[in-house]
Structure formats: C-alpha cells, structure tokens
N, C-alpha and C positions, 0 to 999 in steps of 0.2 A: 237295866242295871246301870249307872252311874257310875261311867270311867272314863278316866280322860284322854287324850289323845294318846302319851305316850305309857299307859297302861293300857291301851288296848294292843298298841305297838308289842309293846312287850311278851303280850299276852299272845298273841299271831306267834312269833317267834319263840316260846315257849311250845305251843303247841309243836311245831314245824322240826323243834330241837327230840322232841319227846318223840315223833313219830321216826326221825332220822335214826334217832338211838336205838330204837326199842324192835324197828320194822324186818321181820324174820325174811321182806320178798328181793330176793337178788336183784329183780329189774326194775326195784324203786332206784338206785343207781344208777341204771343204764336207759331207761325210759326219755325220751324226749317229747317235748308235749308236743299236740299236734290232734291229727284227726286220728290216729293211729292208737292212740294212749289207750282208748276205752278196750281194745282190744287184745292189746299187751297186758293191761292188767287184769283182765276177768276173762281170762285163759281162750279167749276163742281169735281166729284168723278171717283172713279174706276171703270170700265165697270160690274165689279159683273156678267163677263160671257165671252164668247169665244171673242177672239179680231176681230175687221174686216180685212174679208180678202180683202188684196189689190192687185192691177196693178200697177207697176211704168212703165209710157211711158216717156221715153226720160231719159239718165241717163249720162248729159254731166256734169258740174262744180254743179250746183243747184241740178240735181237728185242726183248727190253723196253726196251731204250733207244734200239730206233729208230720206236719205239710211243709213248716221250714226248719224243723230239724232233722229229719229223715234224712239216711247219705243211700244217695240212687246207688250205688255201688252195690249194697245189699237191697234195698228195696226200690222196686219202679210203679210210683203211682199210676196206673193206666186210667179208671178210672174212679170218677166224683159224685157221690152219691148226699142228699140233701133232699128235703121238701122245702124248702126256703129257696127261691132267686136270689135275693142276696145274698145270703150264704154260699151258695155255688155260685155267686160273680166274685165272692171274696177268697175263695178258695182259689180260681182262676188269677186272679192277681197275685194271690203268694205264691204259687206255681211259679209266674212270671217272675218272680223277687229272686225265686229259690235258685240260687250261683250253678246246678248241675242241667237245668232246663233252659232250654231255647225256648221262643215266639214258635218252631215249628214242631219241639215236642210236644208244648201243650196244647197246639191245635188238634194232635191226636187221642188228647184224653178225651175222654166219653163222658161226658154231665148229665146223670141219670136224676131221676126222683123217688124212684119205688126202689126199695133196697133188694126184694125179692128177684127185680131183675139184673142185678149181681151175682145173684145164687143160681141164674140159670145160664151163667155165663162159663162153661168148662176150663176157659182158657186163665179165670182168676183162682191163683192160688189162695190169696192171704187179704183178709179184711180187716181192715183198724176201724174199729168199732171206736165212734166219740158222740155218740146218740145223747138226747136224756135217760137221766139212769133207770127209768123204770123199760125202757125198753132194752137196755142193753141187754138182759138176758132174751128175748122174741128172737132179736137180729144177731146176737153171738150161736143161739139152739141151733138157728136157721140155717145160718154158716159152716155149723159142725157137720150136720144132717144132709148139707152140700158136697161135705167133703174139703172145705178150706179150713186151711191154718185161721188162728185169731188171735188178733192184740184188739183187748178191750179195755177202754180206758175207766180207771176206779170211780166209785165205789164199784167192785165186779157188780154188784145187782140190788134193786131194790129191796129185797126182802133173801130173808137167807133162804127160806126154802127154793126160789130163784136160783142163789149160789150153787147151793147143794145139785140143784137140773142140771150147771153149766160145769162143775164137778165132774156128775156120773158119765156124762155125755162126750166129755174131752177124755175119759179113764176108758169107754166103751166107743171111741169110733179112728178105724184107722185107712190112707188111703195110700195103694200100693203097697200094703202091706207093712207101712210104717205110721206110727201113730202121731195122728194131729195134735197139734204143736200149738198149745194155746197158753197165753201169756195177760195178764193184768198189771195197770201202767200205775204202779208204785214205783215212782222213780228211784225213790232213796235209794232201794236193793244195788242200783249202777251208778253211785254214785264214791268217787272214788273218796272224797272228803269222809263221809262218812262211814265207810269200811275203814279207814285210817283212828278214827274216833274209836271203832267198836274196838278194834285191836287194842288200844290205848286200855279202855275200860277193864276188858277181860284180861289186858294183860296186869292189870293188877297196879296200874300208875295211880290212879285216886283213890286207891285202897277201898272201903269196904262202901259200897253204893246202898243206900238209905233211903233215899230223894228224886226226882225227877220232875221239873217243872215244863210244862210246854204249855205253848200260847202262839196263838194269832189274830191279832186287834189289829181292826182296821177301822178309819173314821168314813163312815157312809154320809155323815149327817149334811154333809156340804150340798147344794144342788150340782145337779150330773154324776153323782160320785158312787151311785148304789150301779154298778153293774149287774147285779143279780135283777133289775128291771130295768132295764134299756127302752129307747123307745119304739114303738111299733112302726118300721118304717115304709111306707106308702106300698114298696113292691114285695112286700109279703102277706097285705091287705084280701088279696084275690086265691089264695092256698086254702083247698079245700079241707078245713081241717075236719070236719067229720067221719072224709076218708079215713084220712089217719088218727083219727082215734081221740081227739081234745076237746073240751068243751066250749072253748076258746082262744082267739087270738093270745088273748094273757096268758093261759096256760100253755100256749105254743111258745111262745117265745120267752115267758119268762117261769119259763116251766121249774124253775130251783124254788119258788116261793110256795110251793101247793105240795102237801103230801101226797097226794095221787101217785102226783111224777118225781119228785126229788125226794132227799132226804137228810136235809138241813146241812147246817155248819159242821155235824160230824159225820157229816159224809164225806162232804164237799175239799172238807181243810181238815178235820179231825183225826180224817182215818191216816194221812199219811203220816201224822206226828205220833200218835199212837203205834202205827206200824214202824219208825223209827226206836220209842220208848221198848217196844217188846225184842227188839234186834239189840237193843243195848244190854237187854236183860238177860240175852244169851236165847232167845226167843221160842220166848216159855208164853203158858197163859196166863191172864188175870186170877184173880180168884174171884172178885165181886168188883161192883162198881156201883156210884148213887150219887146225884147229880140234881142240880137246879138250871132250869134256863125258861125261857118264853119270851115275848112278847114286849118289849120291856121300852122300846124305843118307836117306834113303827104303827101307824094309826092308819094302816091302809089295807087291802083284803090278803094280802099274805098269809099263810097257815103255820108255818116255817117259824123257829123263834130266832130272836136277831139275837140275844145272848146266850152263852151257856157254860155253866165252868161243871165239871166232872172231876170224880177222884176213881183212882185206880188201884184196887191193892194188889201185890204181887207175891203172896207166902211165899212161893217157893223162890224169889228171888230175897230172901233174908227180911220180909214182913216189906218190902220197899212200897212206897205209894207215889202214886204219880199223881199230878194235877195238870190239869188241860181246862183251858179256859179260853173264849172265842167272841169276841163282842164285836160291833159294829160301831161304839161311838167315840174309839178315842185309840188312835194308831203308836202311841206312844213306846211301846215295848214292841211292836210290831210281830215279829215270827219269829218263832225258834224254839230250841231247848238249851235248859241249864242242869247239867247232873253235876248233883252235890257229892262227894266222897272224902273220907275220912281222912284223907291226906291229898285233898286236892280237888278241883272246883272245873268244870270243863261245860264251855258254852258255846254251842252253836247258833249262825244265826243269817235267817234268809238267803240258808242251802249255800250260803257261797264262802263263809269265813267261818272257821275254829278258832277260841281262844283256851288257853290252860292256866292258872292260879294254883299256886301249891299252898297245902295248908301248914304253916309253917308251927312250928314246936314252938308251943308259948312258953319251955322252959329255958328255951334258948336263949343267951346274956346278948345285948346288942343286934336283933334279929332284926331284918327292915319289916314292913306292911307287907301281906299276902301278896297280894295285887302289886308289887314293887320288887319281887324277886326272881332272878333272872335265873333258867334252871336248864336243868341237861337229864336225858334219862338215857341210861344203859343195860346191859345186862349185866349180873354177877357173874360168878364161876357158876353158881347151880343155876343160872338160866332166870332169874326171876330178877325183876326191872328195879333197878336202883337209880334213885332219885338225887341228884345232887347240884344243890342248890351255891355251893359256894367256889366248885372249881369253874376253869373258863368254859362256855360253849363252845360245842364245835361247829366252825359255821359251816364246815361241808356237810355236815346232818341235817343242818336247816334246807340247805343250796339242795341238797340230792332229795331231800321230800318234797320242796316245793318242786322241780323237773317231774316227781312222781304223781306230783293231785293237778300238776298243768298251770300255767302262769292266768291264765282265764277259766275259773272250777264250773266245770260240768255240771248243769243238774240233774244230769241219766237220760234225758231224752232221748240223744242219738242211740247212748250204747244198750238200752233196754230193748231198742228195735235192732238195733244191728247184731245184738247177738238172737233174736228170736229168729233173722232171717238166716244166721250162720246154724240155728238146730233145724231149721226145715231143711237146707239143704245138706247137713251133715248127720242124718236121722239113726247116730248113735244114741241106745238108751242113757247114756252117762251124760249126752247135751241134751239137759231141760232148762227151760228160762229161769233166773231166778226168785221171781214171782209168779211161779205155778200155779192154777186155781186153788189147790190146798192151801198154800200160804196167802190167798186172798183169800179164802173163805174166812182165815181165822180175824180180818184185817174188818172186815166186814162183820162179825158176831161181835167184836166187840164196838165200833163204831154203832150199831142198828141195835143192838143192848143198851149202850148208853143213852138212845131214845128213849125207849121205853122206860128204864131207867127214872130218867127226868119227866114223861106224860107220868106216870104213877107215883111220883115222888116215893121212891124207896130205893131201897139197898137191893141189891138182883145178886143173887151168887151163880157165877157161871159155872154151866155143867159138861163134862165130857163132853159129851153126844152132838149138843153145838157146834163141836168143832171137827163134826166126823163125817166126812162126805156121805158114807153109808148108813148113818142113822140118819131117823126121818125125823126126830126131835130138832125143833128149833124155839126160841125164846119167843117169837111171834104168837105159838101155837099156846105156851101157859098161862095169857092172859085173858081170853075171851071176855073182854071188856070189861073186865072186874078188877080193879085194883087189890084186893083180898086173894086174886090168885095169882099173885108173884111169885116165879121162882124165887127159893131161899125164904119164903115167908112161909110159916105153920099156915 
C-alpha cells in the first residue's frame, strides 16, 4: 500500500491512540518493557524454581532462533540433537552468542544425532522439536510415548491424519500423574501487537469486517537468495542419509522443495497468516476454500510451487473472505495483513508495526483524506468504543500502549516458550499453552486443504470432522487421486 512517511506516522499513532482508549487491561499502564512484559501480559509468572530441562531436535534456520530466543530462566538447553555437523557446529555457536551461556556451560551440552537417544534420556523433560515437517509428528509421538513435554514447531505435521496422532496422544498421555504439556510454535498467539489488533477488531473500532487480505512476497530471483535451497556444504556430504530416511542429499537439506517431506508456501508462511485471519475472526472456521498456484518461476527439480494465491470464505464471520497470496518473484508488498471494515482500515506488517485509518463520512462538509485523520478511540457510557476523529489525542494513551506492546515488539518467540515451560512446572488444568494441538490442528486443515485445494483446482468446503481430533475423517482421505472426488463436489 502507498503511504507516505507521515501517513504512516500517523497511522502508528492512530493505532497506539485507539488501543490506549479502548484497552480493558489495567497493566497496559503499569507494564514496563522489558524481559518481563511477555509475562505480565499473558497472565503467567516466574518458574519460582529450576528451569526445565530441555532437548533441541533438529537445529536448521527455526532451531537456531529458538536457541537464541529461549530465556534459560524457564528453559535449560542440555542437550543438541541434529544429523547435520554443521548444523550442530551452528547451534554450538549460537549457544555461545546466547547472553545466559558461558564457554563452560556449553561445554556441558551433549551434541547427539539420533533423536531416539534423547527419548532414552530420563533426565530430559521437554523437547523443541524444529525437524522437517514430515518428521515432526515420528519425533514429537516419540517424545510423548517417552513421557516429555513438547514444543513443536509449525506446520504441527505433514498430513492431518499425523495431526490428529499428535492430538490423541498429548489428550492420552500423563507423567506423574499430570498431563504432558504439548505446544505448536504459532507465534502470533504471544504476540502482544497482535492481541492489541484483535481487541481493536472485536471491539467494534472498524465496524463491520467484510475483507481480509494477507500476503508474503519475497524476491528469490536474485543468485543466493532462494533460501529454501542453500548449498550443500562439504561437512554434511559424509551423513548417512539412508539411515534416516531421504533419498538424497537434496532432499536432506533442502527438504522444503519435495512433497515427501515439506509442504509448500502454506505451510511454511501461509499457516501463520491464516492462523492470524481466523484469530481476527473471533476464531471460527473457514467454510470453503479454492486456490491457484504452481510452478510458475523455477525450472529446477523442486515439487513445491513458488506461487500461490488462495481465497478464504468465512459465512459465519458475515460471508468475509480472505485472500492470501505467496509469490517468490517480487517482495514489494512484503508480509502482512490489511483488514478492511466499515468504519475503518487496520494494517499490520512484518509482525512488528500496526497502522489504523478511519473511514471517514463522505457526508462530512470539509473532511480531510482517510489516511490524513488523526483520531482517538474511547468508550461510551454503554461500553461500546467511540471513535472521534476531531477532538485532541490523548498522548498518555498512546505513551501507555506503547510501554504495553514494548519499545522493541516481540514476535512470541520468548513468550510462547516461556509460558509452556511456566504450564509444565505449574501443571494446573486452567495453564495450557496458547496454541494447544487442538488449535494447531485447525491451523493445519486449513493450510494442508488449501493444497489440495489448488493440486485439484476446485472449490473444497470444509467439513466438521477435519477439525475434530476424534474423528478419523481428514481431507487427505476424500481424494484418492481423483479430482472428481472433492470434498463439496457432487
């Protein structure tokens, strides 16, 4: 979108004005940013004892950043699991990076290769699973069936029926008599910008929500620039990969390109915006989805398509339809969303910055440009948020929202782990993570739908059952290679 510096200024401060006005939590006021903030604001405290000890399996781009976001305080990485060398020398150096480690603590991590010998390790509570995603369900079962806690990072699993195993398995298994504590790394859920946004939405600021666009373009086309194939580097040349299971180096390392083991751009990038769109919506399901994407850029053995745009409809959110689109050749609009509403335009973008736009009354005599109007939101007498566009702001509502989202916004990394290690140590039923397998299965049916979706170029209507850990119905199961048997199609 096309705005200029001090329209987007404006529009930050809009936002900032609208959450200060409108925000029902007493300790957006008294909050000071800090390491503390994630904690203050999604209700849970300090471990008040030894931090869990953990297992990292798999330490490629995602383990390394949940390697230097982690606060040891709640979590203590012991040890580093990987089939890659590289990988475990680069885990060892962000170790080293990581501000709560000495040179003498990480000589006591343990740099394993087989993840099974983690599982036979009594003394490890809790594994962060950052594998390829066709294994995350093998090594998250394994872990359950061990008796450790689990943070698996998203997609939860390649295939729902997958999902549904790592479901029934965290509902059916408890150790010491308190039930393991399993968590999927949808950051949004802890992310305080964005719980700020959904208040905003539900509370009725841009009035009647119709619309929702998301997107993440990025330009691959440059040389070096496709991460999703990096190059094979010399000391992972000698890894047995037939032990573990690949057919190849390629498919070891660049395992996001192959259907076997990945599961394209809406797995990858898709499901989190998706999973944010359904959280705006008051997080409800789709009703259907149908989509175009393939192969469109890329002349190489990839399986995977580089583009893909999807539509979303949501009946029960007032017929709204979302669009999510995903290209590789041109980064121009970058990542984000924009939710359109009847009285008002609210964009987020690359997880770090809100903007608000009020849609101003075109009967209005002398009104300035949308994007030009400096505005303030409060409550009435009955509670319900009024919008006014022509008195002064208040800058302590700006000044007190920003102390509450942090001068530097979080993307959920720390606090999605640190309150999963404050439920294992706190193992009341009322503390579960916010992204519990239940609410990743659903994140996952509709990302792993909109495949299918776009291989059979149709309209899919999603059905209950998908979304129900205890039915065995998944979308996988209604096509038996027949485009003619889509769900929602006679």
């Amino acid at each position: 979108m096309n705005l200029t510096p001090e329209e987007k200024e404006l529009g930050k401060q809009n936002f900032l004005q609208a959450v200060g006005g409108l925000s029902r939590r007493d300790m957006l006021k008294a909050a000071t940013a800090g390491p503390a903030l994630g904690a203050m604001y999604f209700g849970y405290a300090a471990l008040g004892g030894d931090p869990v000890r953990a297992a990292i399996i798999g330490t490629g781009n995602q383990g390394n950043a949940l390697l230097s976001f982690h606060n040891r305080q709640y979590i203590d990485i012991v040890q580093v699991c990987d089939i890659r060398p590289t990988s475990r020398d680069r885990a060892e150096k962000t170790l080293l990076k990581h501000p709560e480690y000495g040179p003498n603590d990480v000589k006591k991590v343990k740099f394993l290769t087989d993840y099974q010998d983690v599982m036979k390790d009594p003394s490890i509570e809790m594994v962060l699973i950052a594998v390829p995603l066709h294994m995350h369900a093998p090594v998250a079962l394994a872990a359950m069936a061990a008796g450790k806690h689990v943070f698996c990072e998203k997609l939860m699993a390649w295939s729902v029926a997958d999902c549904k195993k790592m479901c029934r398995a965290s509902a059916g298994n408890a150790k010491d008599g308190n039930k393991l504590q399993v968590a999927i790394g949808h950051q949004r859920h802890y992310s305080v910008l964005y719980d700020h946004a959904v208040e905003l939405i539900q509370g009725g600021v841009l009035g009647d929500i119709r619309h929702i666009r998301a997107r993440w373009h990025r330009n691959n086309t440059f040389p070096g620039r496709d991460g999703w194939k990096p190059d094979i580097p010399d000391g992972d040349k000698n890894v047995d990969i037939e032990k573990y299971g690949y057919k190849s180096l390629n498919e070891m390392i660049r395992w996001r390109l192959y259907d076997r083991t990945g599961g394209g751009l809406m797995a990858e990038l898709g499901s989190h915006q998706l999973d944010a769109c359904s959280i705006f919506l008051g997080k409800i399901h789709p009703t259907a989805v149908q989509g175009v994407g393939g192969k469109y850029y890329y002349n190489d053995e990839r399986e995977i398509a580089d583009h893909v745009y999807v539509m979303f409809e949501f009946e029960e959110a007032n017929n709204t339809v979302v669009n999510y689109s995903s290209i590789n050749t041109n980064r121009y609009d970058d990542y984000g969303e924009i939710v359109y509403g009847t009285r008002g335009t609210l964009l987020l973008e690359r997880e770090t910055q809100a903007m608000l736009f009020k849609e101003n009354d075109p009967n209005e005599r002398n009104r300035k440009p949308d994007r030009q109007t400096a505005i303030s939101v409060s409550r009435n007498a009955k509670g319900d948020p009024a919008v006014d566009s022509h008195g002064s702001p208040d800058p302590m509502a700006a000044a007190s929202a920003q102390v509450g989202i942090g001068a530097k916004v979080s993307r959920g990394y720390r606090e999605e782990l640190e309150h999963l290690a404050y439920c294992i140590r706190n193992p009341d039923p009322s503390n579960t993570p916010k992204c519990h397998p239940k609410v990743a299965l659903t994140d996952a049916v509709i990302a792993l739908t909109s495949n299918l979706a776009m291989k059979h170029q149709t309209r899919i209507v999603f059905k209950d059952a998908w979304f129900d850990p205890d039915e065995t119905a998944v979308p996988e199961d209604e096509y038996n290679g027949s485009a003619g048997q889509v769900a929602g199609k006679p």
